[in-house]
C-alpha positions, 0 to 999 in steps of 0.5 A, spaced: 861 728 141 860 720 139 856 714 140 861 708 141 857 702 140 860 695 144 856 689 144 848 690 146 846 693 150 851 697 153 852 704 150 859 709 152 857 715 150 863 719 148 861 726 152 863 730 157 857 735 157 860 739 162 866 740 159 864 739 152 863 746 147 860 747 141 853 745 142 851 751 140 855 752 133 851 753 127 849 746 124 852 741 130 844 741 131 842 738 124 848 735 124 845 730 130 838 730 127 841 727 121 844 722 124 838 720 128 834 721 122 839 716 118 840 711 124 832 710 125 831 709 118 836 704 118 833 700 124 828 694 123 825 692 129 825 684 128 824 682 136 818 682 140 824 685 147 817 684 151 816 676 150 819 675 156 813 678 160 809 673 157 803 675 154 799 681 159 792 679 161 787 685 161 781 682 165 785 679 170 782 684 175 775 685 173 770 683 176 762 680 174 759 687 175 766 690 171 764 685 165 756 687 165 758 694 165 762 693 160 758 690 156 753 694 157 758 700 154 760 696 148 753 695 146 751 702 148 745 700 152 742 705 159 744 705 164 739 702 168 735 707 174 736 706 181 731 702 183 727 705 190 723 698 190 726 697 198 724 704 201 717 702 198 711 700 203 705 698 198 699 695 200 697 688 198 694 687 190 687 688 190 686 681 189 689 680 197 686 685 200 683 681 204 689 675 206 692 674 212 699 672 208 699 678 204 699 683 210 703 680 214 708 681 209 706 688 208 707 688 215 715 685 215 716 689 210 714 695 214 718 692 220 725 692 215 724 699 212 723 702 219 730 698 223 733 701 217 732 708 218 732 707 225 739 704 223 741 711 218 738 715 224 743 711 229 749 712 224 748 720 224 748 720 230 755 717 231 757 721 226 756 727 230 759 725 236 765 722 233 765 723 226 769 730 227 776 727 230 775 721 226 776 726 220 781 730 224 785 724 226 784 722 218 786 730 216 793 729 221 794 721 218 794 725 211 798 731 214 803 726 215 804 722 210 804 729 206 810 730 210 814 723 209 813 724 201 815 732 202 821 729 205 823 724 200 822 729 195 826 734 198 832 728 199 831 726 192 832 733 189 838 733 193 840 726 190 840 729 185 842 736 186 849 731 188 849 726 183 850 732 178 855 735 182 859 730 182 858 729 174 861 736 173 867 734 178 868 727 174 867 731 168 871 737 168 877 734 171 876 729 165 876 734 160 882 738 164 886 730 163 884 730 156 886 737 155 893 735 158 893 728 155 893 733 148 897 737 149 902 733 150 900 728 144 901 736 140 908 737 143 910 730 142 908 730 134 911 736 133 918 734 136 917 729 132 916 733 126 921 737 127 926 730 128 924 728 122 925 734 119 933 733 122 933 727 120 931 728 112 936 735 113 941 730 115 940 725 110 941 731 105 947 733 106 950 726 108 948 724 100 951 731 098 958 729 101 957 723 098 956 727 091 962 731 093 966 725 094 965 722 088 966 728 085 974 728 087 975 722 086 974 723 078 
């Protein structure tokens, strides 16, 4: 099991997985860490890989009160308390108790308040003569969307599921390939031991006759 490294950043591991034993065997583990331990100690990052994004902007999507509150958080300032000025219906101050002006506004005031809560009366009405099938239309628009992403899900386990079998074929009759391949490299270096063997015999009886001749000759 090796990392071939070619050009960056292609990468051809060199495993078959599902093919492949010894994972399990005493120090293959250590030994893998060790390698990542060596390569991560050796590796400097000197490139900023994310400069081609540009540099991100943060605020880009906060709006005024985002930014007040904000600001109020950075500070560590309260939280302002809900003012309940609107639904008040105070009378004028002393001092204008007795003008025109200030009465009438106190009325226009009053006239407000009321179409409002006329307004919140007319809504919960609507609400409930309508509100329980526009809820139960929601209920069944989110049922359905449940359905889709259910349904995406489980075709993307099968996905999945046929990609890793199709690793396992890819893989084991690769392995089964390499197998023969070296068996068959195993077969061819023995014979040609054994050639060489042959031939370094050969060579020796050949230098042996040469001897004997020699010796005749003498």
């Amino acid at each position: 099991m090796a990392l071939t490294y070619h050009s960056v950043p292609e990468v051809l591991v060199d495993a078959l997985p599902y093919f492949d034993i010894g994972y399990e065997d005493t120090g293959v583990r250590e030994s893998a860490l060790a390698l990542v331990e060596e390569e991560t100690r050796r590796y400097k990052p000197t490139k900023n890989y994310l400069e081609q994004l540009g540099q991100p902007n943060y605020h880009s999507f906060e709006t005024e009160v985002m930014k007040n509150e904000f600001e109020r958080l950075s500070n560590r300032l309260p939280m302002d308390m809900l003012s309940m000025k609107r639904y008040e219906l105070p009378v004028p101050p002393a001092g204008k108790q007795t003008d025109v002006t200030a009465w009438n506004e106190c009325v226009e005031n009053s006239y407000a308040q009321l179409e409002h809560q006329t307004t919140r009366i007319l809504n919960l009405e609507l609400m409930w003569d309508y509100g329980a099938n526009t809820w139960k239309i929601y209920n069944s628009a989110l049922q359905t969307m449940l359905e889709q992403a259910q349904k995406q899900l489980l075709e993307l386990r099968k996905r999945v599921q046929e990609i890793n079998f199709q690793r396992k074929h890819e893989q084991t009759q690769a392995g089964h390939k390499l197998n023969s391949l070296e068996q068959t490299w195993v077969g061819l270096v023995s014979k040609n031991y054994e050639i060489e063997c042959a031939i370094a015999e050969l060579e020796k009886d050949n230098q042996n006759l040469r001897k004997r001749k020699e010796g005749k000759r003498i």
